[in-house]
N, C-alpha and C positions, 0 to 999 in steps of 0.2 A: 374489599375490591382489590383485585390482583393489579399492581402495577404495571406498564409496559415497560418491554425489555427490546433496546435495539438489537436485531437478529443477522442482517445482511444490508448489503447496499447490492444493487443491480447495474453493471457498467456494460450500458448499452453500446457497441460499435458496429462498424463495417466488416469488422476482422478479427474474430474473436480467437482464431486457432494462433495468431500473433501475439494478439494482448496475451492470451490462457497463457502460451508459452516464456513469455517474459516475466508475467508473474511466478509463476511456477518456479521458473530459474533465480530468478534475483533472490526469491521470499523464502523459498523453502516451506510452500504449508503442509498444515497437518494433516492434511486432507484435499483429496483433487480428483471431483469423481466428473463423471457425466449426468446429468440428471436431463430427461425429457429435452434433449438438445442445447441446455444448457450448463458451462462448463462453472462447477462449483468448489472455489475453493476453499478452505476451512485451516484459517488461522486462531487460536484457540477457539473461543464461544463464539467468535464472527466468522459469519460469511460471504465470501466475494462473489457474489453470480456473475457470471458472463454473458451474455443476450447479443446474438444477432439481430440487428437495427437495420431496415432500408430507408428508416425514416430519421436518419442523423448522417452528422459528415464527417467523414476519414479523421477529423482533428477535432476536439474539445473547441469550442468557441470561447468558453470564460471561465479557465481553468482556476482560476482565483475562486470560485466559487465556493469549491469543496475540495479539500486536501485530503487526502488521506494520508493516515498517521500509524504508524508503524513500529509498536513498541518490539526493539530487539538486543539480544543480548551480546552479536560483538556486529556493530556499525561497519565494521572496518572490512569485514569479511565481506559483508553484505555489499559494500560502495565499491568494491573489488568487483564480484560478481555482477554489478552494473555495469562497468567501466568495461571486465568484457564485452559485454554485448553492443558497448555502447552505444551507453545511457549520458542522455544530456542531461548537465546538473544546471539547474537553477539557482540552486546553494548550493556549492562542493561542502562536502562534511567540514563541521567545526567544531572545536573544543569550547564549551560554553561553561566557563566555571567548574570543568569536570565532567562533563555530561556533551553526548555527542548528536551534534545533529545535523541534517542534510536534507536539500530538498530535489529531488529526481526528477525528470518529462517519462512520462510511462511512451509508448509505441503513438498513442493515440494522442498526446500532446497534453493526461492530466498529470496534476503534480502530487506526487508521494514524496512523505517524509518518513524519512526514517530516523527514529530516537533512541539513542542508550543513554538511559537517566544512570547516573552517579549513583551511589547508594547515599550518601547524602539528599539528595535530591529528591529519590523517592521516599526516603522516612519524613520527609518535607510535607512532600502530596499527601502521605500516606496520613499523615497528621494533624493537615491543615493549616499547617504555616503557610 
C-alpha cells in the first residue's frame, strides 16, 4: 500500500492577489502559476494554493493554529525582504545556538516561520539525535 504524501495546504482569503503577492515577494518560490483561478505556488515538492473565500474573514481568527514553516537558506535575506514590505514579526529573527529563526504576520494575520538550520543542526535531524 502506497503511503500518503503531504502535497499542499489551501490558504483560503478575501484577497488573494495580496496574500499571492507577499508570498511570492518575501519567498521566492519555485513555481507561481495560475491554476483554474487559483494562485499556486511551489516551494520545492510543496504547494501553496491560494483560494478566494467569501465565506472567511479579512484576518486569520486563531493563527496559533498552523504555522507555516519555511526551510531557507540565508534568513537574513528573507527577514530583509519582509521588513520591506512591511511585515509584522511576531518573532524578529534569532540566533538559536547557530540556526536562525523568525516568526512573520503574512497580509492576512497567519504566522510563518522561517528557518535556517545550522549544518550542525540539520546532521542532528538528519540523524536523529
Amino acid at each position: 500500500m502506497d503511503r500518503p504524501s503531504l502535497d499542499s495546504i489551501l490558504l483560503a482569503t478575501t484577497d488573494p492577489d495580496r496574500l499571492h503577492d507577499w508570498y511570492a515577494a518575501v519567498l521566492a518560490p519555485q513555481g507561481d502559476n495560475d491554476v483554474d483561478g487559483y494562485r499556486v505556488l511551489r516551494f520545492g515538492a510543496f504547494h501553496l494554493l491560494i483560494d478566494r473565500r467569501d465565506d472567511v474573514g479579512p484576518k486569520a481568527g486563531e493563527p496559533t493554529r498552523m504555522i507555516l514553516n519555511f526551510d531557507v537558506d540565508d534568513a537574513r535575506a528573507v527577514a530583509a525582504r519582509m521588513d520591506e514590505r512591511g511585515t509584522e514579526w511576531l518573532a524578529p529573527l534569532e540566533d538559536r545556538d547557530g540556526s536562525l529563526f523568525g516568526t512573520a504576520v503574512d497580509p492576512d494575520g497567519n504566522y510563518v516561520q522561517i528557518i535556517q538550520l545550522s549544518d550542525e543542526h540539520r546532521a542532528a535531524m538528519e540523524s536523529g539525535e
